[in-house]
Phi, psi and omega in degrees: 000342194248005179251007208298333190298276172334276191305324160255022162276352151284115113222300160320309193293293190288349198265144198267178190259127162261231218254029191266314204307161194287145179250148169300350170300177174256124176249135178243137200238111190230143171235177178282299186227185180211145162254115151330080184282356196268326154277342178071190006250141179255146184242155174269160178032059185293170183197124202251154168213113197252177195178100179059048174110328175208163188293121164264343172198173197210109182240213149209143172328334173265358164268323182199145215231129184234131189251180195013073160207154177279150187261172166221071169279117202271046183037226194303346191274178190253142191253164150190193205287147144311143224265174205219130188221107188288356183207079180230173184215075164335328195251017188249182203185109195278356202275315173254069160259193199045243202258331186290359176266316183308290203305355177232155188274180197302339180298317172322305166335300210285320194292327195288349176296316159323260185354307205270303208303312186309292193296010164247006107332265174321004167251017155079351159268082204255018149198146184218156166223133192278080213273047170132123175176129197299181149068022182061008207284347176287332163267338173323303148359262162311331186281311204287308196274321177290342171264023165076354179299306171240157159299147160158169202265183191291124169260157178272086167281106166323331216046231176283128184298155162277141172190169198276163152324112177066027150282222205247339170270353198250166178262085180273024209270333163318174170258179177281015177264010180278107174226158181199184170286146174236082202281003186246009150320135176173146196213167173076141182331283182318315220269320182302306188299324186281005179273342165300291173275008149254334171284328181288309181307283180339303189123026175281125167237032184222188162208101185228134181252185161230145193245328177222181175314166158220171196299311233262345197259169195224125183104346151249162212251125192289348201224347138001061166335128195245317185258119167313149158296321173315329186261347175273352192287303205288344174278338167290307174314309204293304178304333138327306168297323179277020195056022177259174186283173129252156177229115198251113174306101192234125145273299197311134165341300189276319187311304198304305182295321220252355172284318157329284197295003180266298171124075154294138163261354151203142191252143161256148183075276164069048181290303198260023203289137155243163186323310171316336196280295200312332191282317165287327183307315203262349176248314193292340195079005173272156209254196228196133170231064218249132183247115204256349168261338220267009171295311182283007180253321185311322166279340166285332210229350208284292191320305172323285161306027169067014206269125191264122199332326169309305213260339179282320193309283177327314173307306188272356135298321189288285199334273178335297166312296176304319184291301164326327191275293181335298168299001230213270228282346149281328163299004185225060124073046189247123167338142194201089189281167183250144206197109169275316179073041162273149195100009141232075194157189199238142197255176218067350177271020202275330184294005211270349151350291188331296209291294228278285204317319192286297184297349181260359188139334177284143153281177215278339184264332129038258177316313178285311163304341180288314190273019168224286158289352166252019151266356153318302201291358128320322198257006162073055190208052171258031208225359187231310188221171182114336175216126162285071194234149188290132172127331160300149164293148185289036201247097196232163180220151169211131187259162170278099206095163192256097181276032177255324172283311175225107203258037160259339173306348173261005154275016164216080156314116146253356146222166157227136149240140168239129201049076220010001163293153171262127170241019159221142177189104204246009192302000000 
């Protein structure tokens, strides 16, 4: 199970590229409209013209006319950039939650992941970033889709979450006489660093920790500080020093300040953030990732899905409350990336995100910008995606329509491309 990373990329050696790798050729892509996200304006008859993958100019047809390359016109529709989701788990499935998860082994996961990265491509998310996941299997992942074997969109990989002993990062649903590994475990300053830097080694190109308790873990208090300030300042240094972002799993007040005052370049859930929080937040620069829909399908759907009542009772402490907080930390002006936190919840459902971001304070181009350009500018990768702008990878959607009007139009994505390929066409 701990070698499942090693087999596949053997497995990945033999397998040939398919028809997603970016082609070298020059391809030009035109539509009806485009959404500008960076201006909110929508341009007419746009004309994207790419090379090996990625955009060289960006026009509109009636201005400059490009010969011998193959096209892609996608008609009637409004194009805008690929959508960008800073919090997910390629490898969870919400349908087999609590103890009914224990029954399959870790492989099962890495295959149900293929499964999830497609339909979350085809849902117009053509970058993610994976915030936790066993066996490495997010990077087998990212290796399979990048050598072209399955669709999916580009991933950012975490590995394995970091967390203190018996927190929210750790497997308490045993009894203690159970013992096995646990690899994303570490306590104490030295112990956090070297975990760091093993995650690092591994190929982890995130560091994402849990700094407090959470809904889904058993045995802990959902809003719980997990960490000292000593051990997250040394775990952010270290992971600074190697050149990766960190990202911190936070409810708790004190958790959130004291994940801030280390310097996370982003806190997830950020359920209980006061006012003091937005204030710190907001002199570090640091964003906010908050997934403010996936509270109704957890009540709805959670009791079904084995989800055990200790984690639905937190859920209905938590839900209200992050909406409120959401709405407050935009109003006081703290950076705000889009974070669905699917897979707990059914992934290809990320867009449903979109309606909520919108009914809690945001406008609808707001909303579309947290998932393109400032979750690049989050993922410190706006110079690749986030924009259709030249010097970006070729990675565009297109909607029916000005989802500026209506922002539920990107839950029904009719093409995707990605690295100038079409892998989706729904037309």
């Amino acid at each position: 199970m701990k070698r499942i990373a090693l087999a596949v990329v053997a497995l990945l050696s033999s397998v040939s590229a398919s028809a997603e790798t970016p082609d070298s050729a020059t391809v030009v892509i035109t539509a009806a409209r485009m959404l500008d996200v960076v201006s909110g304006k929508i341009v007419q008859n746009p004309q994207i013209v790419t090379e090996n993958g990625r955009i060289t100019l960006v026009t509109t047809s009636d201005r400059h006319v490009v010969t011998d390359a193959r096209r892609i016109d996608l008609g009637d529709l409004t194009i805008l950039p690929g959508l960008i989701d800073m919090h997910v788990h390629l490898t969870s499935d919400p349908t087999l939650s609590g103890m009914q998860a224990l029954s399959y082994p870790g492989s099962f996961w890495t295959v149900l992941g293929t499964a999830m990265a497609k339909r979350t491509i085809e849902a117009g998310f053509t970058t993610v970033r994976n915030v936790g996941s066993a066996d490495y299997a997010d990077l087998g992942l990212k290796m399979a889709i990048e050598r072209g074997a399955i669709p999916g969109p580009r991933i950012v990989p975490a590995t394995y979450s970091i967390g203190a002993t018996g927190g929210h990062c750790d497997s308490n649903e045993l009894p203690a006489n159970y013992v096995f590994d646990r690899p994303g475990i570490a306590d104490g300053p030295d112990g956090v660093r070297q975990k760091v830097r093993e995650l690092h080694r591994r190929g982890a190109e995130v560091i994402k920790y849990c700094a407090t308790g959470g809904v889904f873990s058993i045995g802990t208090s959902v809003g719980a500080q997990q960490y000292t300030q000593a051990e997250m300042n040394a775990l952010v240094d270290e992971a600074h020093m190697l050149g990766l972002k960190v990202a911190a799993h936070a409810h708790g007040t004190n958790g959130i300040k004291a994940a801030i005052r280390a310097g996370v370049d982003t806190v997830e859930h950020v359920s209980f953030a006061d006012a003091e929080a937005f204030e710190l937040a907001k002199k570090a620069g640091t964003w906010f990732s908050m997934d403010i829909y996936n509270d109704d399908y957890i009540l709805a759907e959670g009791a079904k899905n084995g989800v055990p009542e200790s984690s639905l009772a937190k859920e209905r402490e938590v839900g209200l409350r992050q909406r409120q907080t959401f709405q407050a930390a935009w109003k006081a002006g703290v950076k705000m990336a889009f974070g669905s936190d699917a897979g707990v919840y059914p992934h290809g459902d990320n867009a449903r995100q979109f309606a909520k971001m919108v009914e809690w304070g945001m406008t609808p181009i707001d909303a579309i910008r947290a998932a393109t350009v400032k979750a690049a500018e989050a993922l410190g990768r706006e110079a690749d995606v986030g924009q259709i702008a030249p010097g970006r990878y070729a990675d565009i959607i297109a909607v029916a329509g000005d989802p500026t009007k209506d922002v539920n139009l990107l839950r029904d994505v009719k093409a995707v491309v990605k690295g100038g390929s079409l892998v989706k066409d729904a037309r």
